[in-house]
DRENPA-594653 format. One record per residue (C-alpha): residue number from 1; x negated, y, z; residue in one letter. Coordinates in steps of 0.001 Angstrom, whole numbers, plus 500000, padded with zeros to 6 digits. Example, Ala and Ser with C-alpha at 12.3 -4.5 7.8 and 13.67 -1.06 7.14 Angstrom:
2
<node n="1" east="487700" north="495500" up="507800" res="a"/>
<node n="2" east="486330" north="498940" up="507140" res="s"/>
# end
This chain:
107
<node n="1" east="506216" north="490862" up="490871" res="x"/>
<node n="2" east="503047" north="492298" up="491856" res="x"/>
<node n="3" east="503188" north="495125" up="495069" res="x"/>
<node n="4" east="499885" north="497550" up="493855" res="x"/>
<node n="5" east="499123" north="499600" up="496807" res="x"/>
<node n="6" east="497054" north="501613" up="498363" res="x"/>
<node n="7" east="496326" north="503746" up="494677" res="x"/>
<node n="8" east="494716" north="507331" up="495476" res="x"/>
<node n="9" east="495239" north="509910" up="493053" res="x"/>
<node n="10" east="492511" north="512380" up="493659" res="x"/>
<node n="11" east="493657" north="515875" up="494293" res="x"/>
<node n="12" east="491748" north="518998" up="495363" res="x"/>
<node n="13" east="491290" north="519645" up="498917" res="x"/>
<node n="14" east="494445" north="520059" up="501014" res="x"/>
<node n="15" east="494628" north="521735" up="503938" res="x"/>
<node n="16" east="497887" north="520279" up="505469" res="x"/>
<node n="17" east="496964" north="518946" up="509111" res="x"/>
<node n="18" east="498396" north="516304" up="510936" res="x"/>
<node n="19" east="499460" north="516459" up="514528" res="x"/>
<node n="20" east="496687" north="514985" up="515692" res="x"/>
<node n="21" east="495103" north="517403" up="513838" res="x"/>
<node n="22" east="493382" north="515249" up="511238" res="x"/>
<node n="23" east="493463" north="516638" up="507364" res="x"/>
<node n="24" east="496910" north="514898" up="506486" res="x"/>
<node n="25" east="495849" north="514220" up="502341" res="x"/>
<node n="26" east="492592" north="512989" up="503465" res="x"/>
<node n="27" east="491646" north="509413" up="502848" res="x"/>
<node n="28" east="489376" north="507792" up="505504" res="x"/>
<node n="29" east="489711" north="504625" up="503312" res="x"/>
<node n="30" east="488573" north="506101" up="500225" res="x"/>
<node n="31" east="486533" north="508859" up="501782" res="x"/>
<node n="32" east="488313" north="511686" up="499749" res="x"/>
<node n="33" east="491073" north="513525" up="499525" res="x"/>
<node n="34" east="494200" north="512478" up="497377" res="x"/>
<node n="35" east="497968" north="511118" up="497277" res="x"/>
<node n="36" east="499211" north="508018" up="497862" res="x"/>
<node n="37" east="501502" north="506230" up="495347" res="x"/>
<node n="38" east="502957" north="502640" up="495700" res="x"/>
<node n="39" east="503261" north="500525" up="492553" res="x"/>
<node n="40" east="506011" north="497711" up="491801" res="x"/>
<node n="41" east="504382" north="495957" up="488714" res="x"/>
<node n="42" east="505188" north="492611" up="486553" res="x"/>
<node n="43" east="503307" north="489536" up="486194" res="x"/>
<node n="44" east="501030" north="491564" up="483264" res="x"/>
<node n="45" east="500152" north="494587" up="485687" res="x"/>
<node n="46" east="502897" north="496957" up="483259" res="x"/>
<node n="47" east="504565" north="499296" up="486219" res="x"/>
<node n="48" east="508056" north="498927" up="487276" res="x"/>
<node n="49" east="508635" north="501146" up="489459" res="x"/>
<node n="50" east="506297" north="504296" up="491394" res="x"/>
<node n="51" east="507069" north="505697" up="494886" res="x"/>
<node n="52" east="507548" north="509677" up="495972" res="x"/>
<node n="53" east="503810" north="510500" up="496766" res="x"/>
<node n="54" east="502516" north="510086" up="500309" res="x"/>
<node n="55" east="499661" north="512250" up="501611" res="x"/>
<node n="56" east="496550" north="510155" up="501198" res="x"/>
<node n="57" east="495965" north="509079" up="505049" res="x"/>
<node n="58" east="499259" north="507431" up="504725" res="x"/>
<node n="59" east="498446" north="503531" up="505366" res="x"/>
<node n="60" east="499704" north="501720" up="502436" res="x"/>
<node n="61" east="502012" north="499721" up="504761" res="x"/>
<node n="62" east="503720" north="502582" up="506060" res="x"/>
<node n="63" east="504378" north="504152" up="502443" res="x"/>
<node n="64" east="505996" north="500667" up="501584" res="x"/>
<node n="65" east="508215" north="500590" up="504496" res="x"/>
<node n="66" east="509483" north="503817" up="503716" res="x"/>
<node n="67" east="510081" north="503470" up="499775" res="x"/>
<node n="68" east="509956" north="499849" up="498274" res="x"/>
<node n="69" east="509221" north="497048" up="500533" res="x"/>
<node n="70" east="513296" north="496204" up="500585" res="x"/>
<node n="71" east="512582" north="495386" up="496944" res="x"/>
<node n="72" east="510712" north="492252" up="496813" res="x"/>
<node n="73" east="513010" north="490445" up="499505" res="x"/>
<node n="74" east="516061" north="489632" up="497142" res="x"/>
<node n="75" east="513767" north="488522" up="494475" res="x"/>
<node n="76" east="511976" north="486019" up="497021" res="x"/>
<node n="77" east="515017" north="484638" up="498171" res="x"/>
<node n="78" east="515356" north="483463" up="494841" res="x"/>
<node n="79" east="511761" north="481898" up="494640" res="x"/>
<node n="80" east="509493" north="484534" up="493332" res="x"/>
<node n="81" east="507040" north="485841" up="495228" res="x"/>
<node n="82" east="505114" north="489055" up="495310" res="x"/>
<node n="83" east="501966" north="489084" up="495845" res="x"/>
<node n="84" east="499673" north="492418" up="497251" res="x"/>
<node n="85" east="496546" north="493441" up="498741" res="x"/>
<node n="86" east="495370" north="492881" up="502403" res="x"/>
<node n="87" east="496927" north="496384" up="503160" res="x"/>
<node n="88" east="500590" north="495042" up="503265" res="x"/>
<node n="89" east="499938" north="491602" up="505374" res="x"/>
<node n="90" east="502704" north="491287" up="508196" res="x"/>
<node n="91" east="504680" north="492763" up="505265" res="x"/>
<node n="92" east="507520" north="490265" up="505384" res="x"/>
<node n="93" east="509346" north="487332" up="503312" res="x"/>
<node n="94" east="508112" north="486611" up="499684" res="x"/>
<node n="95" east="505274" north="488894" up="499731" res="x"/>
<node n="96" east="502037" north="487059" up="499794" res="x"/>
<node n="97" east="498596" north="488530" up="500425" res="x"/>
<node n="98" east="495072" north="487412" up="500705" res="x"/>
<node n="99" east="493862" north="485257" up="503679" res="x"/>
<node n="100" east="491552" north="486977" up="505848" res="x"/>
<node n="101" east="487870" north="485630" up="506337" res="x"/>
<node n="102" east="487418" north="484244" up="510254" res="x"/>
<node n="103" east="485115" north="486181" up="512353" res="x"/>
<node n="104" east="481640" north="484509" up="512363" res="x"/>
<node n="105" east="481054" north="482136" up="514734" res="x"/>
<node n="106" east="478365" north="482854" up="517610" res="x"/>
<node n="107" east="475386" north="480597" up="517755" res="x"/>
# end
């Protein structure tokens, strides 16, 4: 099972604000506005499963939290792991994601 995060639908300018005051459907990731879906796919990329959509400065963490990241857990109890981008590290039991590079070392 493969976790496919962090997809931005483009969409038309929103003008929705935050608290903080910050556009809420703005992307500072992608540098645009759009809407945030979260992916469940197989082993061959064909989508399971899509989440509600998320305004687009919703961290792709935070989206799977709320909708989907309960999914993979059963699964990976049984021995298959899911495996996702560097957006859901610290996401939690079977799901795998790239090893970050180590900061470069001083001379």
């Amino acid at each position: 099972m493969t976790l496919e995060g962090g997809t931005l639908i483009p969409t038309d300018r929103v003008a929705e604000r935050t608290e903080a005051g910050d556009h809420a459907w703005y992307s500072g990731k992608h540098k645009r506005f759009g809407d945030n879906v979260q992916v469940i796919a197989d082993s061959t990329g064909f989508p399971l499963w899509t989440s509600p959509v998320e305004p687009g400065s919703t961290h792709d963490i935070t989206a799977a939290r709320a909708h989907c990241l309960g999914a993979p857990y059963p699964v990976a109890a049984k021995g298959l792991p899911t495996l996702a981008d560097m957006g859901y590290q610290g996401a939690g039991i079977g799901v795998h994601t790239p090893l970050q590079r180590p900061p470069p070392r001083g001379r």
